[in-house]
C-alpha positions in Angstrom: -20.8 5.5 -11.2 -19.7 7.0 -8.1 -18.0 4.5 -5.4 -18.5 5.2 -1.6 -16.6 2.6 0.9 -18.9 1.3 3.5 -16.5 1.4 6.3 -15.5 3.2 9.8 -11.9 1.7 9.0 -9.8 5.0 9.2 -7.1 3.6 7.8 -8.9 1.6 4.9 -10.2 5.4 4.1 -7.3 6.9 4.0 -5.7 4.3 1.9 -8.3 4.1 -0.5 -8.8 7.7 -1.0 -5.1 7.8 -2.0 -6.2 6.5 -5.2 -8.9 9.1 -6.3 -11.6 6.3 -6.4 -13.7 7.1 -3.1 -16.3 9.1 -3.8 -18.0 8.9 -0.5 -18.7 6.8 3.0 -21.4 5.1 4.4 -20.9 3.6 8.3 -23.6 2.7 10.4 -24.2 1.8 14.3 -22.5 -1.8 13.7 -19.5 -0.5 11.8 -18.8 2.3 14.3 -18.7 -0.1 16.7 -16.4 -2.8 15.2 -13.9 0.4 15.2 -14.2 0.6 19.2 -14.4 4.7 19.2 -16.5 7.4 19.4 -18.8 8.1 17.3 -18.5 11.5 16.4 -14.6 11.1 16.2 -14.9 8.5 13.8 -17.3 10.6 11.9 -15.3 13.9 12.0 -12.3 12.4 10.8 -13.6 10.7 8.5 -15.5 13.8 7.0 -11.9 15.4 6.9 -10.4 12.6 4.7 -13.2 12.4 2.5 -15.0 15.6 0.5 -17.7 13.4 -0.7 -20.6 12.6 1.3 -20.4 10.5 4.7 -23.3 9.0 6.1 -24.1 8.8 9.5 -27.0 7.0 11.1 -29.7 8.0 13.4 -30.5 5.7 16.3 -33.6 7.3 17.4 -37.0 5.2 16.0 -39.7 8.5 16.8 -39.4 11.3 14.0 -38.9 14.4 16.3 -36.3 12.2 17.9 -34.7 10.9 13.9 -35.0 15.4 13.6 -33.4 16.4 16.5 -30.2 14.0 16.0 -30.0 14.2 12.4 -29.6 17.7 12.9 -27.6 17.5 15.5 -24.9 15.1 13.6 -25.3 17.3 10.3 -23.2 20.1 12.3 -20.2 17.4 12.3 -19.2 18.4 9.2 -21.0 19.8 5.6 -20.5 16.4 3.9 -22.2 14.5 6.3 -25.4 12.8 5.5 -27.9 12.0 7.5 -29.1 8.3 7.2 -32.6 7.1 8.1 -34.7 4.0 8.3 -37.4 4.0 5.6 -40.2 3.8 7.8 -43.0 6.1 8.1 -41.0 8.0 10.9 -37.9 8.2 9.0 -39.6 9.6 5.6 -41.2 12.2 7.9 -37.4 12.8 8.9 -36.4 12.8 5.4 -38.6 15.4 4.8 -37.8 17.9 6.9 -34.0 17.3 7.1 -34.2 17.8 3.4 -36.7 20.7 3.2 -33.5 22.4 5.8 -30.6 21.6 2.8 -29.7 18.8 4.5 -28.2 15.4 2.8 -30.4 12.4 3.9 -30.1 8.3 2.7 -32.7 6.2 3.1 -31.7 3.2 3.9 -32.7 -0.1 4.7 -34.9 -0.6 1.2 -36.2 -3.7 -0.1 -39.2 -2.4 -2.9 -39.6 -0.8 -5.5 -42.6 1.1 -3.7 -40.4 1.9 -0.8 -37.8 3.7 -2.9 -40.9 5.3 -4.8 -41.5 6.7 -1.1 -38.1 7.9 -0.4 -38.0 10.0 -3.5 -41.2 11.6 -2.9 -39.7 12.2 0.6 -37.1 14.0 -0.6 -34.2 11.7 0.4 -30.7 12.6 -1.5 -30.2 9.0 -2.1 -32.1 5.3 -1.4 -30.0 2.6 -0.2 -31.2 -0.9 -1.7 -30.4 -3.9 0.0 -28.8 -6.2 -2.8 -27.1 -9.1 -0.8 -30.2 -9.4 1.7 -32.3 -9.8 -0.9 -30.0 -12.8 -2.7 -29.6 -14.3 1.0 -33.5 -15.1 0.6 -33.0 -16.4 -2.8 -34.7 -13.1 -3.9 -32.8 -11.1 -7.0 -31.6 -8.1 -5.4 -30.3 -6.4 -8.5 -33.9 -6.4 -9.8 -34.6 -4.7 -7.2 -32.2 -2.0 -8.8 -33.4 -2.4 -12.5 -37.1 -1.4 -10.9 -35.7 1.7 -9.0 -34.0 3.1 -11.9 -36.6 2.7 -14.0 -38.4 4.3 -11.5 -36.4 7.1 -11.4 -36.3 8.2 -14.4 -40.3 7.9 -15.3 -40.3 10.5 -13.0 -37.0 12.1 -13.1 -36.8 12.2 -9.8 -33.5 13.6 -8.0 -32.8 11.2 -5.3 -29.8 8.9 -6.2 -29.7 5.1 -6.6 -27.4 3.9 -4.0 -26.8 0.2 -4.6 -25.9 -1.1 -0.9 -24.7 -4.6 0.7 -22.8 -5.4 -2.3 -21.1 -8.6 -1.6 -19.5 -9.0 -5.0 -17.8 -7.6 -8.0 -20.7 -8.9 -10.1 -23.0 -6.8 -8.2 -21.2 -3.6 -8.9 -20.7 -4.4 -12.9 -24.7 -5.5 -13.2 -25.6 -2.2 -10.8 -23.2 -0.1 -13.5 -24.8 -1.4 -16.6 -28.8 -1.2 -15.0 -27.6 2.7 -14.3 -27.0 2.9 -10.8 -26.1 6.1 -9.3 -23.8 5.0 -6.5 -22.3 1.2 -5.3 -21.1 1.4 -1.5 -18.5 -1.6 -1.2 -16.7 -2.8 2.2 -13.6 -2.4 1.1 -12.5 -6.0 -0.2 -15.0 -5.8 -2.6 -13.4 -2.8 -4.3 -10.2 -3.6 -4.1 -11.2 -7.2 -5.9 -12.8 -5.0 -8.7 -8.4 -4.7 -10.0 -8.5 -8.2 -10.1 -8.3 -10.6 -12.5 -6.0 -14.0 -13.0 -4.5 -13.1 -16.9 -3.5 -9.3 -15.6 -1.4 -11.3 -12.8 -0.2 -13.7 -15.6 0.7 -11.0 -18.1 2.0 -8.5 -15.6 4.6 -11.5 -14.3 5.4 -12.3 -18.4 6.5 -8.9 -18.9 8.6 -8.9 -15.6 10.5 -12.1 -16.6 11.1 -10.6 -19.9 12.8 -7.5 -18.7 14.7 -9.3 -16.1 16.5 -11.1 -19.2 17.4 -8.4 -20.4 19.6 -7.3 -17.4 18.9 -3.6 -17.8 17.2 -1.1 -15.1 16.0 1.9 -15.5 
């Protein structure tokens, strides 16, 4: 499974990069904003930290509009990725930023019908809406069980990109459904390390060698 951070926090990136686990970015309107920059500085540098893809978000609603700025952002960088609503407008987007060789995510999915939609669109990846769906009580992950299976009826291309994770359980029940991708803020990744009994054992071994009263 591939990990992409869903952040504009430059410094979260860079960090996290360090380790070899970011595979990608997602940001959107709201996160670029919570960073207080421009946009397309936030993007650029952020396409320099990270080779993987980074998605950046139309604003426009109209499709020659979603066209016009998705190919506009797509010269920030060759990683970036172009995301659109899944509304008619946007798949029409989809279509023809795809057809060019551009990367595009869908985003903003809540069916099983809508991803179906995206992948006959042409769309690089789909972007389910897992914690959205469990804030109405709904299951998001199967939500994700019905895409992959989906998917691969059909062997379609476009990637299942398991979005608003909230939880380390949602990344370990997207991994074992089959998931392509699992965006996490980056808490949420950082909490996947975790785990009471490492901190225990780690701390065990630590006394023990201090006993010892040898360095190395």
């Amino acid at each position: 499974m591939k990990f992409f951070i869903d952040t504009a926090d430059i410094d979260e990136i860079r960090d996290l990069a360090e380790t070899g686990m970011v595979d990608g970015v997602t940001t959107n309107p709201s996160l670029i904003m919570q960073s207080g920059r421009d946009f397309r500085e936030v993007v650029k540098e952020i396409c320099d930290l990270v080779d993987g893809p980074v998605s950046a978000e139309v604003i426009a609603t109209e499709v020659k509009d979603m066209i016009a700025q998705g190919r506009d952002l797509a010269k920030i960088a060759k990683n970036v990725t172009i995301k659109v609503p899944l509304t008619w407008d946007g798949l029409k987007a989809c279509r023809v930023l795809s057809s060019e060789g551009t990367m595009v995510n869908v985003t903003l999915c809540f069916t099983g019908n809508q991803a179906l939609l995206a992948a006959k669109a042409g769309a690089t990846f789909i972007s389910p809406f897992v914690g959205r769906l469990d804030d109405l009580a709904l299951d998001g992950m199967e939500l994700i069980s019905d895409i992959v299976e989906i998917y691969d009826n059909y062997e379609f291309a476009t990637e299942v990109l398991v979005a608003s994770i909230r939880q380390p359980a949602h990344v370990l029940e997207a991994a074992r459904l089959g998931a392509d991708v699992a965006t996490l803020p980056p808490g949420v990744l950082r909490k996947l390390a975790d785990h009471p009994l490492t901190d225990k054992g780690l701390k065990a071994f630590l006394d023990d060698w201090a006993k010892t009263g040898q360095n190395l």
